[in-house]
N, C-alpha and C positions, 0 to 999 in steps of 0.2 A: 193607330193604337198598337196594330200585332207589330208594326215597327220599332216600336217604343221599348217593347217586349222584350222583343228581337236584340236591340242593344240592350237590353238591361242585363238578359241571356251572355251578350257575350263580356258583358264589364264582369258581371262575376266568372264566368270560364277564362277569362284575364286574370280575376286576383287569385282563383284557385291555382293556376297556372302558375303562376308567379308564385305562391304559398310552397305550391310543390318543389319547384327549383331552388327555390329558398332551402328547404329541408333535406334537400338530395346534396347541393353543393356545398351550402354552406357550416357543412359538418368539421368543428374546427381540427384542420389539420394539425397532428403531434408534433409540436415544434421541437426542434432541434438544436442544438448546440453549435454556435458559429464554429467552424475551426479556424482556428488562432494564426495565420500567416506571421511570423514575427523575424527579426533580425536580430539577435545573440550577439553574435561578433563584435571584435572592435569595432570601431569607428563607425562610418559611412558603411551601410550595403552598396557591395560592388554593383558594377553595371554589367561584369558577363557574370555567365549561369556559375553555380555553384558547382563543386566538384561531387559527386555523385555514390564515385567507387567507393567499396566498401573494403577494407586493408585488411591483414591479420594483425592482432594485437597480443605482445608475451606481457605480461608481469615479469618486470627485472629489479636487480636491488645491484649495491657496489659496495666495496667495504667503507668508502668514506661516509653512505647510508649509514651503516648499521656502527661505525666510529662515533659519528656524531649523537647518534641515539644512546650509546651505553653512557657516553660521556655527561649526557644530560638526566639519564637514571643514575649516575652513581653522583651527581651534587644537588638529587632532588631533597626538599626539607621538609619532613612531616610534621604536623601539631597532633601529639597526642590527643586521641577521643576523650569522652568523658566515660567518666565508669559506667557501668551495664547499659552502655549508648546504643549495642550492635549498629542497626542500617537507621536509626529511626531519624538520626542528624545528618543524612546520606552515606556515602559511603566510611565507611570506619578504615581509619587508617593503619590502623593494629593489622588489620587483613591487607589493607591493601598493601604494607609492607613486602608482606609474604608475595602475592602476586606480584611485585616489581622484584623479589629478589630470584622468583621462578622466572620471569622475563630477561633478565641477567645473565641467568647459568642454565637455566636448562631450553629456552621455548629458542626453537629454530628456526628461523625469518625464512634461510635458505629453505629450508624443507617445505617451507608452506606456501611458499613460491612457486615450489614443484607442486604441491596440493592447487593453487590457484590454476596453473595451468593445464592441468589435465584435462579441463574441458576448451572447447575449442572457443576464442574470445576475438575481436573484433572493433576496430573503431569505421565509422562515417559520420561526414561532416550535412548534418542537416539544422536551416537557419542560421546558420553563422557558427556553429559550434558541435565541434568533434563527439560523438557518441558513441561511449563505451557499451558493447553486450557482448554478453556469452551467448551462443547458440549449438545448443548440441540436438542432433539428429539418434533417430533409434540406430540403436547397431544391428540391428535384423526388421525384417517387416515379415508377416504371413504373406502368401501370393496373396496378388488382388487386392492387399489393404494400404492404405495412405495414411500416412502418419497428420493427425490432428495439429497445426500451428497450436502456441498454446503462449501468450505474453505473461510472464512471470513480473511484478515489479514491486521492489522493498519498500522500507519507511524508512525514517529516523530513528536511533540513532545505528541502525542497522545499513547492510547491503546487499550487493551480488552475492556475496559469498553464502549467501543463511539459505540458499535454494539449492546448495551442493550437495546435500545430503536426500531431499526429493527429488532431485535431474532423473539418478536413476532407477525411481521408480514409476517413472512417469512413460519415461521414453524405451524402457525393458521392463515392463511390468511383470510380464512373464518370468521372468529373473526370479521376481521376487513374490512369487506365488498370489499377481495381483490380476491373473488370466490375461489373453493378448486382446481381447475384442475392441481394447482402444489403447491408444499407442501415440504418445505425442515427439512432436520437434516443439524442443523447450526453448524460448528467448527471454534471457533475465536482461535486461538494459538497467545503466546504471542512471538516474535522475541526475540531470545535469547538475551539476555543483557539488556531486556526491562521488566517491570511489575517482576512478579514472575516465569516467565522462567530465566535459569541458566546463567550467562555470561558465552562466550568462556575463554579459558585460555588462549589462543595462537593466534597469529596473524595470519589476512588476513581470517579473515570469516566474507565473504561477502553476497551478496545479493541471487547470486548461493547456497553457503554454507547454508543458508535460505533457501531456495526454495529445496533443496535437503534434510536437514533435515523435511520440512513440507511433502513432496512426502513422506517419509520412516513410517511418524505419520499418513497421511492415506493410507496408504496399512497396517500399522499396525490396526488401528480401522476397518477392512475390505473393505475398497472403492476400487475397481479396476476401476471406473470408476465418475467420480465428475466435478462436476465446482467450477470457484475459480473467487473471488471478490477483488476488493484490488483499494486506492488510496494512495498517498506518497509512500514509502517503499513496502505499501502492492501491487502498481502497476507494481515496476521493480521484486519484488518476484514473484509476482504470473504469470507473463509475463517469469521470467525464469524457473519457473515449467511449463509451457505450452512447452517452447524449449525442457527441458529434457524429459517430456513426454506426447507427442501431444496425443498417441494411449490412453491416461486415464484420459487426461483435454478434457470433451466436450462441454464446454464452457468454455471464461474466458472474466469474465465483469469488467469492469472500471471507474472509476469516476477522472482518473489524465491519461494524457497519455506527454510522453516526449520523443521526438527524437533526439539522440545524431548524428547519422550519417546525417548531410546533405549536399547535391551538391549545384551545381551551380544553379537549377531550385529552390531551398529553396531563396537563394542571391536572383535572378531575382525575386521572388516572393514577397521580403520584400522590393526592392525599386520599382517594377510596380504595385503588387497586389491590392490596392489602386484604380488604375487607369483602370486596366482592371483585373480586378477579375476573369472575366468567364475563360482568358486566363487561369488560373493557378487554375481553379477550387474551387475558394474560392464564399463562399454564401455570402450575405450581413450579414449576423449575422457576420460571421468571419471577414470581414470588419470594424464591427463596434469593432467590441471585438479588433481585434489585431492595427488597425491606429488611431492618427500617432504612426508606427512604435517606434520611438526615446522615447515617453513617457510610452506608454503601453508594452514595449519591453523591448529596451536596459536599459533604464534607471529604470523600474520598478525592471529589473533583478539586476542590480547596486545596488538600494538602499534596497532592501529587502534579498538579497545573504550574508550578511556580515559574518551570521551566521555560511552557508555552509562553507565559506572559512576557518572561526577560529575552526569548528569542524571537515573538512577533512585535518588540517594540527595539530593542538595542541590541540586538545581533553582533554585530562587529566589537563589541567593547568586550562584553563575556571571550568572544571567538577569539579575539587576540592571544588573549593568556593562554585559551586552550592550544593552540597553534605551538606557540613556542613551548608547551612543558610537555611530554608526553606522560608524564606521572599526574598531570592535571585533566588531562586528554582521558586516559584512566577511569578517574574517579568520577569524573564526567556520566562516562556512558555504561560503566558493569555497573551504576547506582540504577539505572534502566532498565540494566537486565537482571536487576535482583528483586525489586519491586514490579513489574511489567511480567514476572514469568510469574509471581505468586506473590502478593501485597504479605503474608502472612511472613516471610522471609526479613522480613526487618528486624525482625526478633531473632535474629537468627547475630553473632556475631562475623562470619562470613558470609552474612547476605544471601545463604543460600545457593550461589553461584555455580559450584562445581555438581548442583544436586540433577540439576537439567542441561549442564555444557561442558567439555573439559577447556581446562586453561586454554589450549594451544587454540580449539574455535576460537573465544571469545579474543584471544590475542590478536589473530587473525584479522580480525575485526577491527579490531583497536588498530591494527599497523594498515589497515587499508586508507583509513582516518589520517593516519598520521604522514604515510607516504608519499599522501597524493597529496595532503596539506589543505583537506578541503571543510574542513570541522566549519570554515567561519563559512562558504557557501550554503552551505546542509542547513545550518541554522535560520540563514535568512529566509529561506523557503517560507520559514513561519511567516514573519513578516507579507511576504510577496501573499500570502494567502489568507492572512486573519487584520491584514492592515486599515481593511475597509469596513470592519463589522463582520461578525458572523450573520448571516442570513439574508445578505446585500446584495450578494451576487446570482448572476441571472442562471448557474446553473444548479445553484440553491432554489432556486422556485422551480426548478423542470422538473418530473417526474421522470423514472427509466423504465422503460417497455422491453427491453429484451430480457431473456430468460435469466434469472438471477438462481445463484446457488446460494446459502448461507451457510458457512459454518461455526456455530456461535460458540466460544471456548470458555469454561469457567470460571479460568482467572485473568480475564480481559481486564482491563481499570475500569471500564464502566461496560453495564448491561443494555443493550437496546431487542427487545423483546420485538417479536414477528407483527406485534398490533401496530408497532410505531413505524415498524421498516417499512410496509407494506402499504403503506401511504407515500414513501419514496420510490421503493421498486415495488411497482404494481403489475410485477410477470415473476413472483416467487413462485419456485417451483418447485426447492428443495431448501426445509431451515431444518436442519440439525444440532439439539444441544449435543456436543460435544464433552467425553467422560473426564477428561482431563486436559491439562495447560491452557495456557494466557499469549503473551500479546505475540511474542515471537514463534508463532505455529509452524513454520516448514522447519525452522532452525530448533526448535524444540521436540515438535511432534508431527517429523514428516510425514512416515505411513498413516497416521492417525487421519490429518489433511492428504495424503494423495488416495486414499479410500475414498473422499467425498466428495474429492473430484471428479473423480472415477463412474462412482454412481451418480451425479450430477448430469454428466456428461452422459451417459448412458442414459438417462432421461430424454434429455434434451434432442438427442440423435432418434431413437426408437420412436417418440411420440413428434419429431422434426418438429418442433415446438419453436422454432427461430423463422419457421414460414408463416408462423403465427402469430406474430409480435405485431 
């Protein structure tokens, strides 16, 4: 009998045993985001290793360039607008006139050639294709302090160039009465198929495929350990290098955040939140930014998505035209930046344009587009990333654990409030409504964003909040 006992004694000290290891191990580990090994390149991947170094890179231009450009503005053909149209049929050609005839006579290619070069820029070939960055270092440091890595990475229809005007306040903050106690080496990389990085050759490289070739360019420039910045494109990039490698993002700051997964408490949120906010965790700023729902929402989504839909389904067909016209190339993208910096600008018959950029930026812009010839790559991006369904992809179901910044601007196209984000990144640590500007934040309102990076960072460093992830 005390035998009997005796084993009954130890089948339970077996299951509790067991129970225990259960609960100690099998605590589900935060999964991760594959990173993306791919091949870009022509053809066949080679059989020997890939070349490694990293080159310097100028921006050059030749007269036969800027010959062939004048000769295709001076037999471009406008269609008159319609009367009090300003931006609301997109770009208004009344204006846009005016800007291709300031592109003619006065805006300077060469000149801004020399603007593009002033920072120090760079190509390496990783996965089969060449990658363009600019990387500038502080020009002083205090004794004893190391300059923070820091990935910078744009959107559509924007580039490198929209981070020239925060470089340096970033990496001389001091300079600019932003105090030295943190002090970054800035890398803006250009998204392959964009500016003077390489397009892919092959289909389905995506935003991962991004974010997994940017991880490979800094562990190649030496960073084991960096923050990363990003709004448009450079938000779901640098949000999927955070998934692939939390242990080496120890921060990742924002200025666009978008949630594709949402429940039922999102729904409930969009027809009560209004009405009782506190319920669903919404401030009145979010209140005011996101109701009524139907205008500031749905309908804002409606009328300004057209774009998304004709470059994640027929990319190349639109990209064609844009390619060969540069006055189509144009109207294309200042329609972007007239509605994206302030929706209220459509009312406006110059779109508002010059109110937040002078010509010569935004031309800038436009000749990077047009130089490198890469308008129809940039496009398919959409494609390569919305081809599958929104909310299908497996780094849409992960959540992000490292320390997230937000900085949310008022005239973004759509509002995503801190209740909704914070279901995706669930290590916010700093969400800022922002006093002013929309979607192009370093290129619009750089100190506004390198302030809140700033104190972000200083967060993140002071409470080492990235050992705690």
């Amino acid at each position: 009998c005390s035998s009997l006992a005796g084993i009954m004694l130890l089948e339970v000290f077996l299951v509790l045993g067991t129970l225990l290891i259960y609960f100690l191990f099998s605590k589900k580990k935060e999964e991760t985001l594959p990173f993306k090994d791919g091949w870009w390149g022509r053809g066949q991947k080679p059989v020997t290793k890939e070349d490694s170094s990293v080159r310097p890179f100028k921006v050059e231009t030749t007269e036969e360039e800027l010959s062939d450009l004048f000769r295709r503005l001076d037999q471009a053909r406008f269609t008159e607008p319609l009367e009090n149209s300003c931006f609301h049929y997109g770009t208004n050609s009344v204006h846009l006139r005016k800007v291709v005839s300031y592109w003619k006579n006065q805006f300077n290619w060469k000149k801004q050639v020399e603007v593009l070069n002033k920072y120090p820029q760079f190509k390496t070939k990783i996965q089969g294709i060449d990658i363009h960055f600019v990387h500038v270092k502080p020009p002083r440091l205090p004794e004893g302090q190391a300059a923070k890595p820091l990935l910078m990475v744009h959107g559509w229809p924007g580039s490198f160039y929209e981070f020239y005007k925060i470089i340096p306040l970033l990496t001389d903050p001091a300079s600019h009465g932003l105090g030295d106690e943190h002090i970054f080496e800035v890398i803006c990389p250009s998204i392959p198929g964009y500016g003077f990085s390489e397009a892919p050759h092959k289909k389905d490289f995506n935003s991962v495929s991004a974010a997994s070739v940017f991880y490979e360019l800094m562990l190649r420039l030496g960073f084991n350990e960096f923050y990363t910045q990003g709004g448009d494109w450079g938000w779901l990039i640098c949000t999927n290098l955070a998934q692939i490698a939390p242990n080496h993002v120890k921060g990742l700051h924002l200025n666009m955040v978008s949630v594709s997964k949402l429940g039922l408490t999102h729904l409930l949120s969009v027809l009560l939140g209004r009405y009782f906010p506190g319920l669903f965790g919404f401030q009145d700023e979010d209140v005011r930014r996101m109701f009524p729902f139907l205008k500031k929402g749905l309908y804002r989504i409606l009328s300004e998505s057209g774009y998304a839909h004709i470059q994640a389904t027929k990319p190349d067909t639109v990209g064609c035209s844009l390619n060969d016209s540069p006055v189509g190339l144009a109207a294309y993208i200042l329609e972007k930046f007239s509605s994206w910096t302030d929706i209220e600008f459509q009312n406006l018959e110059d779109g508002g344009l010059e109110r937040k950029f002078s010509l010569d930026d935004l031309l800038t812009n436009i000749m990077i587009y047009w130089v490198s010839g890469c308008i129809v790559p940039s496009m398919r991006f959409y494609k390569e990333n919305l081809q599958k369904g929104i909310g299908t992809q497996k780094h849409e179901k992960l959540t992000v654990q490292v320390p997230t910044g937000i900085a949310s601007f008022p005239n973004e196209i759509l509002h995503t409030p801190q209740a909704w984000a914070k279901k995706k990144y669930t290590n916010i640590v700093s969400f800022h409504f922002m006093p002013r500007g929309g979607h192009f934040a370093a290129f619009e309102e750089p100190e506004l964003l390198a302030k809140d990076i700033l104190q972000f960072v200083d967060r993140v460093e002071k409470e080492q909040l990235w050992k705690k992830k």
